[in-house]
C-alpha positions as CSV (number, residue, x, y, z in Angstrom):
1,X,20.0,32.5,-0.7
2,X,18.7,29.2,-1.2
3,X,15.9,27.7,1.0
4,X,15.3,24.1,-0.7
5,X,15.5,22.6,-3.8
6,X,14.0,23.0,-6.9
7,X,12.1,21.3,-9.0
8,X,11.9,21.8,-12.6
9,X,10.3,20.4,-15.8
10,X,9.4,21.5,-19.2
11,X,5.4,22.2,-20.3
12,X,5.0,22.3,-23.7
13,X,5.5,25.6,-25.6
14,X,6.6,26.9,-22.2
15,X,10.0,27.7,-20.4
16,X,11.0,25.9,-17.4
17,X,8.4,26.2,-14.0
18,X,8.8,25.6,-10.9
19,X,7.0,22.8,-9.0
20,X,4.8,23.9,-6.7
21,X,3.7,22.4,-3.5
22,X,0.1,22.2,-4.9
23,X,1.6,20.3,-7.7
24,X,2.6,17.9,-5.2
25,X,0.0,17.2,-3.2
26,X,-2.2,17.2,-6.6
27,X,0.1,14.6,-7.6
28,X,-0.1,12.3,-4.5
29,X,-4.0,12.8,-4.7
30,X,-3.9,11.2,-7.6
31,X,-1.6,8.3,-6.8
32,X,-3.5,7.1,-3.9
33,X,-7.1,8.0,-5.5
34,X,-5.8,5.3,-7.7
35,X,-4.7,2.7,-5.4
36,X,-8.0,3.2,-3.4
37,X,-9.5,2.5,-7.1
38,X,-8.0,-0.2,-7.6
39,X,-9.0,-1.9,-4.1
40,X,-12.7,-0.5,-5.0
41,X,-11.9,-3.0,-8.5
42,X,-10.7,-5.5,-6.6
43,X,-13.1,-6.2,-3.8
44,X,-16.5,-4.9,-5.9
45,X,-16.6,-2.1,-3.4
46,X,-17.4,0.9,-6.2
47,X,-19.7,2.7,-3.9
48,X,-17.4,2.6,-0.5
49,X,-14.1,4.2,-0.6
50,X,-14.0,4.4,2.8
51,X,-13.9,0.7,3.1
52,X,-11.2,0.6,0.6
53,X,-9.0,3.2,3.2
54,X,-9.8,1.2,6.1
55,X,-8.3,-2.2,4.3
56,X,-5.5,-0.4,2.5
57,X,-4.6,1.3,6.4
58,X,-5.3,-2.2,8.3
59,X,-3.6,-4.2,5.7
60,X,-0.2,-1.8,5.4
61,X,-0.2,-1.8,9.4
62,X,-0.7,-5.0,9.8
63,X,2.6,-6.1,7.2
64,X,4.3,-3.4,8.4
65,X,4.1,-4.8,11.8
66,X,5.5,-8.0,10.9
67,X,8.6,-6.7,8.8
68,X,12.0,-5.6,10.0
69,X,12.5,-2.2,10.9
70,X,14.8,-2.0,7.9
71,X,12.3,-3.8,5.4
72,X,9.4,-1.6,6.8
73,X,10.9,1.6,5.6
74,X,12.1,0.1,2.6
75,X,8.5,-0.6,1.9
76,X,7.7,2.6,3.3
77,X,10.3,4.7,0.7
78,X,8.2,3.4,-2.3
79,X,4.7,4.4,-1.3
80,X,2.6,8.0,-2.3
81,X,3.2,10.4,0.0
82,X,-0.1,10.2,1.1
83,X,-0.7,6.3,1.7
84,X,2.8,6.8,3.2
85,X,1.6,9.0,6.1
86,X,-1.1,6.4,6.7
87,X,1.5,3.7,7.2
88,X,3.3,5.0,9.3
89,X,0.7,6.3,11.4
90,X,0.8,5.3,15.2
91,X,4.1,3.0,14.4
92,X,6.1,2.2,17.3
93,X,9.2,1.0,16.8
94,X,8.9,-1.2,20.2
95,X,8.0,-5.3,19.8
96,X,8.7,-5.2,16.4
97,X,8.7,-7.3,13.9
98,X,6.0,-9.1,15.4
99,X,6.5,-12.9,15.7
100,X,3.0,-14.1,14.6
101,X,3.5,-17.1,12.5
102,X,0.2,-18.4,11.0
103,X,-2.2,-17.0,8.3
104,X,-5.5,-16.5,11.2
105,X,-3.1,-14.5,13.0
106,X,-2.6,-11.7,10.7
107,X,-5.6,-12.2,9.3
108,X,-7.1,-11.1,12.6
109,X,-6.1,-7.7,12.8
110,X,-8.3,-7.0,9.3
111,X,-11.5,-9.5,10.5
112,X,-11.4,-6.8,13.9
113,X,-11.1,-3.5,11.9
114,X,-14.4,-5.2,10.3
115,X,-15.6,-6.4,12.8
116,X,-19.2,-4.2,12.6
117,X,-18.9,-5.4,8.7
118,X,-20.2,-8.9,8.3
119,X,-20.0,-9.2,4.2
120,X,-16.7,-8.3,4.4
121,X,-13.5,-11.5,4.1
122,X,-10.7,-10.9,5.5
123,X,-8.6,-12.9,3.3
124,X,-10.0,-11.3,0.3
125,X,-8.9,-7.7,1.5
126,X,-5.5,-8.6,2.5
127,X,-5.3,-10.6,-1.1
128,X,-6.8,-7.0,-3.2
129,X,-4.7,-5.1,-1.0
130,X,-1.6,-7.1,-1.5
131,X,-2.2,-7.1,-5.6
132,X,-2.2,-3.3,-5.4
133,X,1.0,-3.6,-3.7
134,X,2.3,-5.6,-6.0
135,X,0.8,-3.7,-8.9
136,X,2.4,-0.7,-8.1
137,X,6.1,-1.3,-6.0
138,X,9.3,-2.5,-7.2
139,X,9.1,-6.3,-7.9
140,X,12.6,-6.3,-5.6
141,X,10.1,-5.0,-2.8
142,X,7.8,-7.6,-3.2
143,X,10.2,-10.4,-2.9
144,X,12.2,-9.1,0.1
145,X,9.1,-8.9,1.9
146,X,7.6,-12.1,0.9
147,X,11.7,-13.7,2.2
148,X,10.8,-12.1,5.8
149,X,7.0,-13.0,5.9
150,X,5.9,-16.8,7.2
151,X,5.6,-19.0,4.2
152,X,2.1,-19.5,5.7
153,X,1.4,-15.9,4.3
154,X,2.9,-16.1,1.5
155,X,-0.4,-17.5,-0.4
156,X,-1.9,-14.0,0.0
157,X,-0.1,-12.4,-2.4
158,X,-0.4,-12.7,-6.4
159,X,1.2,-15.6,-7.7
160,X,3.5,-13.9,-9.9
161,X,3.6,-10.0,-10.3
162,X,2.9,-10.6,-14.1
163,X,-0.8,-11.4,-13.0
164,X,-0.9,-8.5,-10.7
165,X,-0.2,-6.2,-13.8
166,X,-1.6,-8.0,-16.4
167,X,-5.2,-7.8,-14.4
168,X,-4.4,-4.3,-13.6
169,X,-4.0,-3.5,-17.7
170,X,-7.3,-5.8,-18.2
171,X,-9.0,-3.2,-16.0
């Protein structure tokens, strides 16, 4: 009897192997060793990963808070496993979306995760984080987000995805 599915691909010179669950997990790793990279790149922050986790966390929580349940799990569906259990972690579904309208508002959730940091800008971490986003989820994703954000917040993220991944490819 069958527990669960299968996965299957071809190595080279080899028959067909199973996917294991380390081959999972070594997979996600890697995906979100690379978006925590990139926010390093970004922000000039090569020597603190754990600032890059604490801006990619406070930046996700804070959009995902201010996105319809619908859009938030849209969002949700298209990040690494791992990064995914981060965003949703400690989500209630209760007072969402929430109704802030202006820029300072939402970009005081990162300035008090930061608060002990004082050469850290708020607006430059939700901007690096927001051009990973960008970078690496559907274009489609981007848009129906930036439809349900305030246009005031709309000026965070990348112009046009093109520069989000043509910087990432100059990188």
């Amino acid at each position: 009897m069958k527990t669960g599915p299968g996965y299957r691909y071809k190595l080279a010179g080899s028959g067909a192997r199973r996917k294991t669950s380390h081959d999972v997990f070594d997979g996600t790793l890697q995906k979100t060793q690379i978006w925590l990279n990139d926010i390093m790149t970004e922000l000039d922050w090569q020597e603190h990963p754990h600032k890059a986790y604490l801006a990619l966390r406070t930046v996700l929580h804070a959009l995902r808070d201010r996105l319809t349940i619908e859009e938030a799990v849209q969002l949700g569906a298209q990040l690494p496993m791992l990064v995914r259990g981060l965003y949703y972690e400690g989500w209630t579904l209760k007072g969402k979306p929430r109704k802030e309208r202006h820029k300072e508002d939402f970009l005081a959730h990162i300035k008090d995760a930061f608060k002990d940091d004082f050469t850290s800008r708020p607006e430059s971490i939700v901007r690096a984080v927001f051009k990973v986003l960008a970078r690496h989820t559907s274009e489609g994703e981007i848009d129906d987000i930036k439809h349900i954000l305030p246009k005031a917040l709309h000026e965070l993220w990348p112009s046009k995805r093109g520069t989000a991944v043509a910087s990432m490819r100059q990188q």
